[in-house]
C-alpha positions in Angstrom: 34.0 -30.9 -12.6 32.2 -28.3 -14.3 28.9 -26.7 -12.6 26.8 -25.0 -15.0 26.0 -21.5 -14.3 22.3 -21.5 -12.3 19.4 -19.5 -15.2 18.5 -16.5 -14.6 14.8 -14.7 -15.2 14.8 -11.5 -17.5 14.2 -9.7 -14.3 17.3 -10.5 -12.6 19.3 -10.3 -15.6 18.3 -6.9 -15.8 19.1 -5.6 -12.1 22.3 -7.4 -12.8 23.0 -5.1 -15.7 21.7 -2.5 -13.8 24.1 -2.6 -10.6 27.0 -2.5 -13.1 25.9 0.6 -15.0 25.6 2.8 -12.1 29.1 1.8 -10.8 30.0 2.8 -14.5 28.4 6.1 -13.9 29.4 6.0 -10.4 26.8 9.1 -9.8 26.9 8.5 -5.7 24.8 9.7 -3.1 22.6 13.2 -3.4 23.4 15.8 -1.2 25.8 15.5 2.0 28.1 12.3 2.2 27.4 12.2 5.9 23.8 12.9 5.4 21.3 15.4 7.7 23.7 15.5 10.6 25.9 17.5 7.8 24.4 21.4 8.4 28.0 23.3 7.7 27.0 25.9 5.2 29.2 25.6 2.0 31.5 28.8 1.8 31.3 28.2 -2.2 27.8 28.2 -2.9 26.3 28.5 0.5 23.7 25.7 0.4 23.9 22.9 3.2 23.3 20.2 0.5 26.4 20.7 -2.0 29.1 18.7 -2.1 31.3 21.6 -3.2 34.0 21.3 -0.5 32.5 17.7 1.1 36.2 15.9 1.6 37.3 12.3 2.7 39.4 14.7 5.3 37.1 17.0 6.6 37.5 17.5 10.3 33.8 17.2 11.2 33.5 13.6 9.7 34.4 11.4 12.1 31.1 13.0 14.2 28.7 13.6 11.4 29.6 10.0 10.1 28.7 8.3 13.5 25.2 7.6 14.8 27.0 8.2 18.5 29.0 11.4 17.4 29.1 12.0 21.4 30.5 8.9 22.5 31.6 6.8 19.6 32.6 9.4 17.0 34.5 7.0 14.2 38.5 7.5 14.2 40.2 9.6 12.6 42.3 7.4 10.5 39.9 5.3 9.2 37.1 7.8 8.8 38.2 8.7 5.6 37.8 4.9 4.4 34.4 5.2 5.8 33.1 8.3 3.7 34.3 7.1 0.6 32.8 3.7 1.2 29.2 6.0 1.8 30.1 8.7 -1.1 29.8 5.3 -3.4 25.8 5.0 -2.8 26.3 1.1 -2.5 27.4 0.4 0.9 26.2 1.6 4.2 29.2 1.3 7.0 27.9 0.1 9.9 31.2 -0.1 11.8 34.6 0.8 11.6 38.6 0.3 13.4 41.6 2.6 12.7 43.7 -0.2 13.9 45.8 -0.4 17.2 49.2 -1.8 18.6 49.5 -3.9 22.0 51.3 -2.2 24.6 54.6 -4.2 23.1 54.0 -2.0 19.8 53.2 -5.1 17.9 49.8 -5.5 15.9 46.7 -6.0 18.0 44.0 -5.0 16.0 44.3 -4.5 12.1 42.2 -1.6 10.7 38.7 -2.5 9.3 35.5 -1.4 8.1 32.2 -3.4 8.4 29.4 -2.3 5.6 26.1 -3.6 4.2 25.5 -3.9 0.5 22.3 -4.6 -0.8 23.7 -5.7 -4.5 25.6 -8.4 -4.5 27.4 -7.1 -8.1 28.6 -4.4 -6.0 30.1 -6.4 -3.4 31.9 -8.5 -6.2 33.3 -5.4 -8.0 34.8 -4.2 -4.5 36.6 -7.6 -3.9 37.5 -7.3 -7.8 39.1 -3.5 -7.0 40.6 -4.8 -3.7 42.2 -7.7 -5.6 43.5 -6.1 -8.4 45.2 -3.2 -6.2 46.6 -5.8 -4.0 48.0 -7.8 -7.5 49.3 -4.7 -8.7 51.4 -4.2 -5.6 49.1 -1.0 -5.0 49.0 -1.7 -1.6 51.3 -2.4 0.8 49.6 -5.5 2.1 46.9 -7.7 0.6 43.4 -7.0 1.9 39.8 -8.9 1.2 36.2 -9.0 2.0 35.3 -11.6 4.4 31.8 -12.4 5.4 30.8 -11.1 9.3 27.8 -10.1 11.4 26.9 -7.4 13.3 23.8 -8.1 16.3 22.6 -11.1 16.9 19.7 -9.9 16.2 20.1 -8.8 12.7 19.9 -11.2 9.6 21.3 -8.9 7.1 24.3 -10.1 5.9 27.6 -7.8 6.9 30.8 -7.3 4.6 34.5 -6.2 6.4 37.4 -4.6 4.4 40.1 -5.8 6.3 44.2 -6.6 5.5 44.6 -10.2 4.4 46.8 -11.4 6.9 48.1 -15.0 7.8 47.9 -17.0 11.0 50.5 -15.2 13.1 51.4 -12.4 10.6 51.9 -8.6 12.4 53.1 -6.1 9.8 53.7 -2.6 11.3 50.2 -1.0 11.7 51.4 2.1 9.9 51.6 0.1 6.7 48.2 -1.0 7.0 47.1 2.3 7.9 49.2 3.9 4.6 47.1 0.9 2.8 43.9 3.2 3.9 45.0 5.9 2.3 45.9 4.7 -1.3 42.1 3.1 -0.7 40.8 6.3 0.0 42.4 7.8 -3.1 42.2 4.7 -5.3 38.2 2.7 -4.3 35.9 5.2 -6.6 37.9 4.8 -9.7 39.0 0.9 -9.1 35.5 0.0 -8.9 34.5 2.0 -11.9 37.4 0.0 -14.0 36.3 -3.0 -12.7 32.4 -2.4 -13.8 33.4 -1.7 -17.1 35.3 -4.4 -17.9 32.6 -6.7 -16.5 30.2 -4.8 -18.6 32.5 -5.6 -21.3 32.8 -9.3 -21.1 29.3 -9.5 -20.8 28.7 -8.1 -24.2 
């Protein structure tokens, strides 16, 4: 069967385009990575708006990052995951989980971060990046988007960026978490590889 590919208007053809050149320039967000709550004045430059020493590993992220830095600052080990995700400009983390072990030491939650993504060519490049690292034998284990929700009372769709793991299957959360560092270090150029090679079989 053979389903032919749905037209599209001039307009969306162009914000299609669009989406992919600016994860080809990959220009990211102005100013602070964790936004206004960010005031640490730069000891490069001193401005409070650089990025000169902004870090995936800087030790006030996991507070600046969260909207609850008193009671729910995000962990530390997946905190990094979540600022890169933000430094991109196309997704907004809305929720994250470093992962945690059952009192047995086995797997009882796998590490995960929930996002919003208004562009759905930027959703499609991250699964592309995820993909390919997971093909390559980049990471440790293979890992996905999946489709979730976040209120009930919210209709905007909500991405996770989670291990792929099958019914029953409890790898050692350490390697999952050493999977969130080789995203870390990997997601920003991955995605920019991916855009351009989309770019290019579109031409």
């Amino acid at each position: 069967m053979r389903i032919r590919r749905r037209a599209l208007s001039e307009s969306q053809a162009e914000l299609l385009n669009s989406d992919i050149g600016t994860a080809i320039t990959a220009k990211g967000v102005e100013g602070r990575i964790c936004g206004e709550a960010c005031t640490m004045k730069c000891p490069s430059c001193g401005s409070m708006q650089c990025q000169c020493k902004c870090s995936p590993y800087c030790p006030e992220a996991p507070r600046k990052l969260s909207s609850d830095p008193e009671r729910h600052p995000i962990e530390p080990l997946i905190a990094p995951l979540v600022f890169e995700m933000k430094r991109t400009g196309f997704f907004e983390p809305c929720w994250s989980c470093e992962g945690h072990n059952a009192p047995d030491g086995s797997l009882q939650k796998p590490p995960r971060v929930w996002f919003n993504c208004s562009s759905m060519v930027h959703v499609r490049l991250l699964a592309n990046s995820i993909a390919s690292m997971s093909a390559n034998k980049v990471l440790r284990h293979p890992w996905h988007l999946v489709v979730t929700f976040s209120d009930a009372d919210n209709p905007e769709t909500t991405f996770s960026l989670e291990p792929k793991l099958a019914e029953g299957q409890l790898p050692p959360l350490a390697e999952l978490q050493s999977d969130v560092s080789v995203l870390v270090r990997s997601l920003q150029f991955s995605m920019r590889d991916e855009a351009r090679s989309l770019q290019t079989a579109l031409s």
